[in-house]
N, C-alpha and C positions, 0 to 999 in steps of 0.2 A: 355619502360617498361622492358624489357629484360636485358639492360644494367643497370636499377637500380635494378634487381634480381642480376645479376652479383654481384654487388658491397658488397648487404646488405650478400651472398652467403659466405664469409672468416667469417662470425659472425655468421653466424644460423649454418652451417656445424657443426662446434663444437657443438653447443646446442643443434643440433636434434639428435647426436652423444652420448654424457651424458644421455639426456632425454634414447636412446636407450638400453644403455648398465645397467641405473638403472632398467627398464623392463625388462630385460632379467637377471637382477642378483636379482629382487624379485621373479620371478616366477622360478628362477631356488633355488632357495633356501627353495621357498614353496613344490615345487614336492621333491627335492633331500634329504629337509633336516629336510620336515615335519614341517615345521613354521608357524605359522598365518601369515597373508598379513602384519599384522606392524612390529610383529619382524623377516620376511622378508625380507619389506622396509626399517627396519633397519638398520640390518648386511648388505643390499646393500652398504647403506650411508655410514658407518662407514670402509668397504672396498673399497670403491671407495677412500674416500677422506685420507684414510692409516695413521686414528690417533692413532691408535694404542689401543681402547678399548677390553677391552673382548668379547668374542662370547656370543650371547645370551642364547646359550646351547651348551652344549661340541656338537662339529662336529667329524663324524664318518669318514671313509676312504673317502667316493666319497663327504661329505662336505669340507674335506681337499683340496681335489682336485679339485675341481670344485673354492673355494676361490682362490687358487693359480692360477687359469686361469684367472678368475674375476681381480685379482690383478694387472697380467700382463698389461693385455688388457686396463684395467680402467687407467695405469699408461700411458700408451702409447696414450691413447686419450686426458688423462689431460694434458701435454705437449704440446701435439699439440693445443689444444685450447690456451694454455698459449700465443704458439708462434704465433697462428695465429690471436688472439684479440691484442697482442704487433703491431704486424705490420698493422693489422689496424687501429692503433692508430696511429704510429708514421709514417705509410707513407703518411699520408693526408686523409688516407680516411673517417676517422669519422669529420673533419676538412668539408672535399668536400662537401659531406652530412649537413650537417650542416650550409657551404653556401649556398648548391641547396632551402633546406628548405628556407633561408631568403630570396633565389631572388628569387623563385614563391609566396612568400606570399607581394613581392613587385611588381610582375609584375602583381599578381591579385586586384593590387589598381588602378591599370593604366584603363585609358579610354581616349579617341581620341588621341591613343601615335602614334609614326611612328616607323615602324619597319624598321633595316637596315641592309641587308644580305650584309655581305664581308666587312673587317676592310682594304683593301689596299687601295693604293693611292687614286682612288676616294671616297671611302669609310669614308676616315679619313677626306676627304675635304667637301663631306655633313652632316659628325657629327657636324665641327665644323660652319658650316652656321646651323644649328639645336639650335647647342648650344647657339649660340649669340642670337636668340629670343628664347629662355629659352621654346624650346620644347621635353619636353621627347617620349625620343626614346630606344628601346630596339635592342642592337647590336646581330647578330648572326652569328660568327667565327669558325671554326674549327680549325683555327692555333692558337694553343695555345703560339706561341712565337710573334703571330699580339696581342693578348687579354693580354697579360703579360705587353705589353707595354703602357695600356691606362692611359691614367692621365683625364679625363677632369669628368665634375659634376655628369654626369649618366652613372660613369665606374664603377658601383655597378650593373648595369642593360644588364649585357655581357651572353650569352649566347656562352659557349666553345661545338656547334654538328655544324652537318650538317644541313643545313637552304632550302637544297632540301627534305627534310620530312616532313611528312605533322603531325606527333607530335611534332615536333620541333617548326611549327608557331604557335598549336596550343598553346605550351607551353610560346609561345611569347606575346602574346594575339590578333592574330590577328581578332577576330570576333569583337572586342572591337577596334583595331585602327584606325585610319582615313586614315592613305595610308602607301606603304611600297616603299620602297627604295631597290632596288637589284644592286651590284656592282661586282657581281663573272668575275673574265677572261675568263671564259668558255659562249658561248653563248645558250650553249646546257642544262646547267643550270638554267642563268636565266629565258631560256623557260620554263624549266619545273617548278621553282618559282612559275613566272607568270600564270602558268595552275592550279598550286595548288592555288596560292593566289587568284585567282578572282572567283576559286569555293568554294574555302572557306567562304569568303566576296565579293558578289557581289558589293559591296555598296563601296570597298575600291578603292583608288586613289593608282594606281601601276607607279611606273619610275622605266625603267631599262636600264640599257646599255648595251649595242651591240659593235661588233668589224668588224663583216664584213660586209659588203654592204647589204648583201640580208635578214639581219637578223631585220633590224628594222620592213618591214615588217612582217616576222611569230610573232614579239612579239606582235605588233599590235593587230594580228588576236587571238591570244592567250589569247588577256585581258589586255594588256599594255595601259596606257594613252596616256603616253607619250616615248617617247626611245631616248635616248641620245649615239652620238658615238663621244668619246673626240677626236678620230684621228684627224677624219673629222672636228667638230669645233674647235678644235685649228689650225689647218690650215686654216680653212676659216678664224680665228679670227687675224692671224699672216696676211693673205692678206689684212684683210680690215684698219688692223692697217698700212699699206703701203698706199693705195689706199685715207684713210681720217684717218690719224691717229687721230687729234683734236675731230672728232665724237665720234670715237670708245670709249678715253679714257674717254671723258664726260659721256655717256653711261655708260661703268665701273664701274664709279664713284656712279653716281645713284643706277644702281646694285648693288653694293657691299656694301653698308650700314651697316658701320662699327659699329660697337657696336651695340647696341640697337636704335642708331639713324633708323628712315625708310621714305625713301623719297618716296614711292609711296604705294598707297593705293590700294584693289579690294574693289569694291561695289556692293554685289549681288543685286538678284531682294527684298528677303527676307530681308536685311537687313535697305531698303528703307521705311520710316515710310507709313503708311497704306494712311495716305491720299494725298500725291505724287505719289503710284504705278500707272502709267499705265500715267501718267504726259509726259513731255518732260523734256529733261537736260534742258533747259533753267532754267524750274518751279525749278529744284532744290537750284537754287542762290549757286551754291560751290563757286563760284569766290566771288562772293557779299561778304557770310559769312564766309568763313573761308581762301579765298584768294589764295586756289590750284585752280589748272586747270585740268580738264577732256583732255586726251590725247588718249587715245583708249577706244573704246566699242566694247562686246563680242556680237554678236546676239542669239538669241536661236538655229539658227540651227547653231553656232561654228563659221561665220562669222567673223574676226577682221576688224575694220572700226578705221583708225588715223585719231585723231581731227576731230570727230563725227560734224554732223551740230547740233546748239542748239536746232531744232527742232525732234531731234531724239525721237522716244516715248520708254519709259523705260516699258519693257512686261516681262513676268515669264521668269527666265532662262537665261534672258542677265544681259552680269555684265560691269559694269564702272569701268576703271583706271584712278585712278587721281596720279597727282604727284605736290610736295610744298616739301617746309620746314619742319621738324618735327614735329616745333610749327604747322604748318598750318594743320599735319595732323592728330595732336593730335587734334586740334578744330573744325575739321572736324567728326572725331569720334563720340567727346561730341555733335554736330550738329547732327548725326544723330541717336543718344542711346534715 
């Protein structure tokens, strides 16, 4: 709020400035020089803006004088408004303004978006896994020379403050998102993120990264879902690529899900048609119909279970992964819409 008073503050100065000096040059010309309020308001006008008309009535010594101060001053403020609307024109600010306006009246269309604090390296690497399943997200940067750089589809939806303020998510739309994403180098940041975003949005899905050992948990405890620390898995990931490299890079592969191709599926409880809930994987036929295979299920109290027994009973809050083909998981979807 402050910093858009600042902004709009080079525009109204002048105007509150005009407004001032034309009330004080009608009422000094009604006391000084015996005028009515219009012709006044008049001789104010007419000497402010120095066109050069005639007085409304000949002016006496202290009308003389009193114009010739009105003239100075009124000269000295016009100028300055000149110079000061000029360069809020030409420095970007009426410009700024004018973006700010389009991307809140685009971020108030948004609903189930993800928010993504920090444009660096991991930052730029979960936009573009966002981007390829065509998920809008709303960025929040402070380095204006990371936001200057963005090229991809929702680099109209950047947010240049600080994304530790708690107007900043508001303005992000976080009561509306579905999870945020926080990627700052500072761990002491994304704590306080995640303290802000989960009091904000109880309901929202938080990943944050961490850098030092002891920090995934306070994120945890903070509101974090999940916490991610690249040191630590790219070294795990660089061991296990030695250990069974053919695993790892199959795995990869699967992950990575290049385009919009997606080899594996979640299947909530809600998503399961009304007369299979509470069923067995078997009762589902995924193999039968659509030819993927069930490979992990989530139990309700967070339990993972690989390659589930088909007797497993499907309850509120446990979710099924399956993995196939695209084709298999596109007909998998339509099997279960």
């Amino acid at each position: 709020m402050f910093k858009r008073l600042r902004r709009y503050r080079t525009v109204l100065l002048p105007l509150y400035l005009l407004i001032g000096i034309t009330i004080v040059g009608t009422i000094g010309y009604e006391l000084i020089c015996q005028y009515n309020w219009v012709d006044a308001f008049y001789m104010t006008i007419i000497t402010i803006a120095t066109v050069g008309f005639e007085e409304v009535h000949p002016l006496d010594m202290q009308g003389k004088i009193f114009t010739a101060v009105l003239v100075m001053i009124s000269f000295g403020i016009f100028a300055y408004s000149v110079s000061a609307v000029t360069r809020f024109v030409f420095d970007g600010e009426f410009n700024q303004i004018f973006k700010n306006r389009k991307l809140n009246a685009s971020i108030q269309k948004l609903d189930n978006h993800v928010i993504l604090c920090g444009y660096g390296r991991n930052g730029r690497q979960a936009a573009q896994i966002l981007k390829k399943h065509n998920q809008r997200f709303v960025v929040i940067e402070k380095s204006m020379q990371l936001t200057g750089a963005m090229q991809h589809q929702y680099s109209d939806l950047v947010i240049s403050d600080d994304a530790t303020q708690d107007e900043v998510l508001l303005k992000a739309g976080i009561l509306r998102a579905r999870a945020l994403i926080t990627t700052l180098p500072t761990d002491a940041d994304n704590l306080f993120i995640v303290l802000t975003a989960r009091n904000l949005n109880p309901n929202l899905t938080i990943i944050s990264r961490a850098s030092e050992d002891n920090s995934d948990t306070k994120l945890k405890i903070a509101g974090a879902n999940n916490v991610i620390m690249p040191d630590k898995v790219g070294g795990a990931h660089m061991a296990s690529l030695v250990m069974k490299p053919d695993v790892v890079e199959f795995l990869d592969y699967i992950v990575r899900q290049e385009g919009n191709s997606e080899n594996m599926e979640e299947i909530t409880f809600e998503n399961i048609p009304e007369h299979l809930k509470h069923k067995t994987l078997k009762d589902l036929e995924i193999r039968n119909k659509s030819g993927a295979n069930i490979i992990g299920f989530k139990t309700a109290t967070g339990e993972y279970i690989i390659n589930p027994d088909a007797d497993t009973k499907i309850i509120p809050s446990a979710k099924i992964f399956v993995l196939g083909t695209p084709h298999q998981i596109q007909k998998l979807k339509e099997m279960l819409s």
